[in-house]
N, C-alpha and C positions, 0 to 999 in steps of 0.2 A: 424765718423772718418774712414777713409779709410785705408783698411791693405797692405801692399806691399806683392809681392807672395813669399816671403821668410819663409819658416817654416817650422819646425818641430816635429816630434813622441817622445814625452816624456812621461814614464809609470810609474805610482805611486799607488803603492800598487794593481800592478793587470792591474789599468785601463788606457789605452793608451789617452793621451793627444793631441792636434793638438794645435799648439804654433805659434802663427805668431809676428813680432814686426812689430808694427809701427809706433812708436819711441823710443828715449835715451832722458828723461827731465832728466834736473837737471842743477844747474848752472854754471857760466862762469868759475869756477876754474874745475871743476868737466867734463866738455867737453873737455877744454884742456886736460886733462889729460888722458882721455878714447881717443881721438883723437891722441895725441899724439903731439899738436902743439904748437903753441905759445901763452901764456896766453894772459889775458887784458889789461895787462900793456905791452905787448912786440908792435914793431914798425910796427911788421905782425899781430896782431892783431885779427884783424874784421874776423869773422868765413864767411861770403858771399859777403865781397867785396876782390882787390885785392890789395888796396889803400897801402902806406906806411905810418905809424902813423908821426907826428910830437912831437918833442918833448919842451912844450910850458909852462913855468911857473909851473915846476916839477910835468907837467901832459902830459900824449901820446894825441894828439885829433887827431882825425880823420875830416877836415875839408872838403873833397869832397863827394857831395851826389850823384855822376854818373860816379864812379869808375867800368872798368869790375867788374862782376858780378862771384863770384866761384860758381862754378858746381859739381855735383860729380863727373864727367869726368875728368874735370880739378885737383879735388880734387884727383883723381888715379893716375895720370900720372903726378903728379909734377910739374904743369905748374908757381906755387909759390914757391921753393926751401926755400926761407927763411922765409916761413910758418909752415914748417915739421920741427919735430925735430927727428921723428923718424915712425917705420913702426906699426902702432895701429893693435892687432888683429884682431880688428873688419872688420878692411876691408877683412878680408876672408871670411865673410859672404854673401853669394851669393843673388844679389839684395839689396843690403843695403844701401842706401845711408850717404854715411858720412857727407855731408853738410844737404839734404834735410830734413833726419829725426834725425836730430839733433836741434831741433826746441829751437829761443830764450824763455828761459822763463819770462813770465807774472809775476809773483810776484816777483820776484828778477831783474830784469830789468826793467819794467816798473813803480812797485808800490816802492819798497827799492830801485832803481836806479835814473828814470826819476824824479818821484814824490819828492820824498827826499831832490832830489840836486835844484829845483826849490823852495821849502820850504826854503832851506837852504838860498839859494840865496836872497830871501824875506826877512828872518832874518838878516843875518849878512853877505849879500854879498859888490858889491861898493857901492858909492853914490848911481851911477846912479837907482842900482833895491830896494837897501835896505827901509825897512817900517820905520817910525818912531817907538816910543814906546807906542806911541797912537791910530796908526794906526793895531798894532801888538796885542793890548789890546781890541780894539772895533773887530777883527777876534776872538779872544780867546771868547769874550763873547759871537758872534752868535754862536759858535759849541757851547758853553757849554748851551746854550739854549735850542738846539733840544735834549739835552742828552736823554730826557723820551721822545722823541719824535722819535727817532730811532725803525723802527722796529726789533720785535724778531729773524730776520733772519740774523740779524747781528749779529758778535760775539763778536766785541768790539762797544761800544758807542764813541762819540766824544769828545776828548779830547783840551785842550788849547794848542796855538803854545808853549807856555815856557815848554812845558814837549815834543817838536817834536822830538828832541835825544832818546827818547825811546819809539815812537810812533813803535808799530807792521804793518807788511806787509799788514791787514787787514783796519788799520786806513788809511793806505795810499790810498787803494783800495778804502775808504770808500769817502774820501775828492772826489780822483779824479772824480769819479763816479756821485756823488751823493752830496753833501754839499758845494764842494769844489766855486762854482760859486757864489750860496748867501754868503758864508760866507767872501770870498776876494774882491764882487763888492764892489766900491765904496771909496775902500784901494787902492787898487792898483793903480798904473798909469794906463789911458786906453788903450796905445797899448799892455802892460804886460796884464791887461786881457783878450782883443783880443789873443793876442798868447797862453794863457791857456786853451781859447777857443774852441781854436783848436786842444789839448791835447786831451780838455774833449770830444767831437763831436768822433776825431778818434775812439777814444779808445772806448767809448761806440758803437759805431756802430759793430767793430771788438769784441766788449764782450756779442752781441745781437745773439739770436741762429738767429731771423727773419732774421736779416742784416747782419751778418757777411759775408758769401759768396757771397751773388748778391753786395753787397755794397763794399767792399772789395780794387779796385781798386780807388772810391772816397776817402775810408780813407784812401788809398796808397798816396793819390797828397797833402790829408793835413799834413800825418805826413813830406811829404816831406819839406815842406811850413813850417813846422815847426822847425823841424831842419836848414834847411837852414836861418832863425829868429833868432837863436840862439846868433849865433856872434854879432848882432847887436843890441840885447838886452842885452845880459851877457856879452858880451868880449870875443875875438879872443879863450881863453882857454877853452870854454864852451862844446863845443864840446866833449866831452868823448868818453870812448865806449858804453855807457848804451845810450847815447844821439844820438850818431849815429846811432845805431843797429834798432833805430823806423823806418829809412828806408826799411828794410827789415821787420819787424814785421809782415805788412800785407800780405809778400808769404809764410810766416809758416801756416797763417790761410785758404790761399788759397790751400795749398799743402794739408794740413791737413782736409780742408772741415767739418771745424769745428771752432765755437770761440774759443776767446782765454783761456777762464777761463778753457775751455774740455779738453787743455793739459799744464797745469801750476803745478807750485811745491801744490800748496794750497791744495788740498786733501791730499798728502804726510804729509803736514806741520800739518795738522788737525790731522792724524791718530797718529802719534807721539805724538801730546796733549794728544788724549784718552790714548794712551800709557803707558805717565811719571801718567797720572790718577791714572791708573791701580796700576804701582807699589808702594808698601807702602813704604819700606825697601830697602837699598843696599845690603839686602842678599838674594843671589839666583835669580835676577833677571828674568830671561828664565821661573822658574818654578813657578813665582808668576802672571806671561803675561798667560802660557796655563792653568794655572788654572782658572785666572779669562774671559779665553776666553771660556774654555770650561763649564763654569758654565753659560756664557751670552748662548750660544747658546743650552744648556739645557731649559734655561728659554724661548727661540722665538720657541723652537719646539714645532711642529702642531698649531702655529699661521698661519691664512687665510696672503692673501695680505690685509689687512684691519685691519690687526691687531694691527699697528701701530696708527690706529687713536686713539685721545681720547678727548673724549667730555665731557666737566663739565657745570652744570648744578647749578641751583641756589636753595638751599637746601629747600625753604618755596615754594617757584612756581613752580619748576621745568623747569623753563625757561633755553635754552642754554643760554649759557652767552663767551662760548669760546670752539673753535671747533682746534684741534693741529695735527700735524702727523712731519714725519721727513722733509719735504719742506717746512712747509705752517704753519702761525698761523693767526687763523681771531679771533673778541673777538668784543664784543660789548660794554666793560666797558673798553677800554685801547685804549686810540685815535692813537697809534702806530700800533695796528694790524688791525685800524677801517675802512679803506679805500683800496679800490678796481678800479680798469678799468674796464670798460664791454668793452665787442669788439665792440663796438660803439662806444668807446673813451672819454663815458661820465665816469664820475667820482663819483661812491657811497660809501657814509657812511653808512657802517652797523650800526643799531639800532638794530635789532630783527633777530634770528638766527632759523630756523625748520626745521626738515625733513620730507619732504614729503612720505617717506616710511621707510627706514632701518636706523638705528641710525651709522651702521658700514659703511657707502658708502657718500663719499664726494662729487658723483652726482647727490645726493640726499637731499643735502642738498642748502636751501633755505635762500636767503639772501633780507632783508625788509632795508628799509632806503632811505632819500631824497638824491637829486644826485645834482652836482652844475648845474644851469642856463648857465653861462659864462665862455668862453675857448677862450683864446688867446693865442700866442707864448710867451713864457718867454724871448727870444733873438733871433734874427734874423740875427747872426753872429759868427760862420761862415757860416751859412747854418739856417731854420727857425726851431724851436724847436719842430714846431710840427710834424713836418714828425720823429723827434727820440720818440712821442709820451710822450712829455714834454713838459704840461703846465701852463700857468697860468690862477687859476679860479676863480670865487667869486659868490657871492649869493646863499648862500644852498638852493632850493626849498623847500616851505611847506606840500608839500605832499611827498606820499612816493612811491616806485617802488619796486615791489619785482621779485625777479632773483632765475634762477636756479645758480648754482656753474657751471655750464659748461657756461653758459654767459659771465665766467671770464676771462677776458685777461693779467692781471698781479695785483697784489697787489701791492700798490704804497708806497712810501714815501714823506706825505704832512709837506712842512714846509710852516707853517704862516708866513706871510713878512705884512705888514702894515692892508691894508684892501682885500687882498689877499691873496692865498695857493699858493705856487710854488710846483707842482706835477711831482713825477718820479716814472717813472714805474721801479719797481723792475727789475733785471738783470739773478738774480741768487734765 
């Protein structure tokens, strides 16, 4: 992520700090407000176009997708009058950009905004998109299928569409990403999964550290493609702000030179989990957080970088049997952490787990197991699946290959589908 040259000398306890921003996340109520502009509901709206909202069926949409473009230049000098509502301190920050590094956020706009309203739609929107109860039923049971099939690096598992009202930011992540294609083919009408399709492709390219910047402008022309789809799938109203804003989505990531998940609220949202964790009681809240932080970081001092790993063994053999640290769980008894990419794009199942020299070093550690025969495209629209490195494989070979851990290219998430595995390489 790139720093803008705006910073400053701040001293704390002595030691002098060197502070640069290079961004403000947070969401759509929360930028208004530090901006000083017009919320998501107002008719000025859109934080980077210069469109004027409509107001359609007791919703604002924004139906142009090639509206001047706001700048922070433009954003200085008032060139929108009925965008400001007043003078934000922020802009006396020297090199700041008010529009640019004001970046939309990822989980509140794309997973709780775009995602949601497309679900919602599916549930209980017109005729024309709405699932039957049947249709709705046979989705609910493929998530609830892969539920132990979900890897550990997720933090919620897959839930049924009748609890989608209180599906978390995370489950949404999780469909669009990853489940959300097997679980809605075959439900849907096919130009509705074609246009989902499209969703899915963008958004994962834009959430891939490989693809996000060189690829960037392809997922620029399909969220375009998509948004503009809108209307003529959902109806004139469809259009939102969450649903507009995917036109701009891919110059946050451009600007920022970084995917999307690298500047979204999600770690935020995460540390706040540990947080409510932490606290027992409503009383004293402050003094029960630095206790039990300065008690955790009593416990990590003089741990190595490696200290984090932990490896369990199987107490008669002493055979590894599952190898963990803060990114990564591999395990040979749990078909959720059992499968890997090599950077040859074949596909292995760990069986048998060693290390070749130090028990604390995950470069060293050796991974045994057969790997599939067969790799084809899982969908060839909107673009071929395997260039995002998602496929479909079959026939596990009888013998087996063993790998170093630096062989790995991502741990995957395989879901079975008839006499095949549809394989995705992990994101995050």
């Amino acid at each position: 992520m790139k720093f803008q040259n705006y910073w400053r000398r701040v001293e704390v306890a002595g030691t002098v700090h060197k502070v640069a921003i290079s961004a403000i996340i947070c969401d759509a109520p929360a930028r208004a407000f530090l901006k000083c502009v017009k919320g998501h509901t107002g008719f000025y709206g859109c934080e980077r176009c210069c469109q004027r909202g409509v107001y359609l069926n007791s919703k604002v949409v924004f139906n142009e997708c090639d509206a001047e473009l706001r700048t922070d230049d433009t954003f200085k000098n008032r060139n929108q009058k009925d965008h400001h509502l007043a003078n934000s301190p922020l802009e006396n920050i020297q090199n700041f950009g008010m529009v640019s590094q004001f970046p939309l956020d990822f989980m509140q706009q794309v997973c709780l905004g775009v995602m949601r309203r497309l679900l919602l739609h599916w549930i209980k929107g017109s005729n024309s998109c709405r699932l039957s109860p049947r249709e709705r039923l046979g989705i609910s049971e493929r998530l609830n299928s892969i539920r132990n099939l979900t890897p550990s690096e997720f933090n919620r598992i897959p839930r049924g569409l009748d609890t989608v009202e209180r599906w978390k930011a995370n489950e949404f992540r999780l469909f669009l990403l990853y489940t959300g294609p097997y679980a809605v083919s075959s439900y849907v009408k096919q130009k509705l999964y074609d246009h989902f399709m499209i969703l899915h492709v963008a958004i994962r390219i834009l959430c891939s550290n490989e693809m996000a910047v060189g690829h960037c402008e392809y997922a620029k022309q399909l969220l375009h493609s998509f948004v503009s789809a809108m209307t003529m799938n959902y109806g004139p109203d469809s259009v939102v702000y969450n649903i507009h804003n995917l036109i701009h989505t891919a110059d946050d990531v451009k600007f920022m030179s970084a995917p999307l998940q690298d500047f979204s609220c999600f770690p935020f949202e995460n540390m706040l989990g540990q947080i409510k964790r932490i606290i027992r009681t409503a009383n004293n809240p402050l003094s029960q957080l630095t206790r039990r932080l300065a008690e955790s970081n009593a416990m990590c001092l003089g741990e190595g970088s490696s200290g984090d790993l932990k490896v369990r063994r199987d107490p008669l053999t002493g055979k590894v049997f599952e190898v963990s640290n803060k990114e990564i769980t591999l395990s040979t008894c749990k078909d959720k952490n059992a499968y890997v990419m090599l950077k040859d794009k074949r596909v292995l199942r760990i069986e048998e787990m060693h290390f070749s020299e130090r028990d604390s070093q995950l470069s060293d550690l050796v991974l045994v197991g057969p790997v599939f025969k067969y790799y084809e495209n899982y969908f060839i629209y909107p673009c071929e699946s395997s260039k995002l490195s998602i496929f479909k494989a079959w026939d596990i070979s009888a013998s087996v290959d063993s790998v170093m851990f630096v062989n790995i290219y991502k741990k995957c998430f395989v879901i079975p589908k008839g006499n095949h595995f549809i394989v995705y390489p992990l994101l995050h």
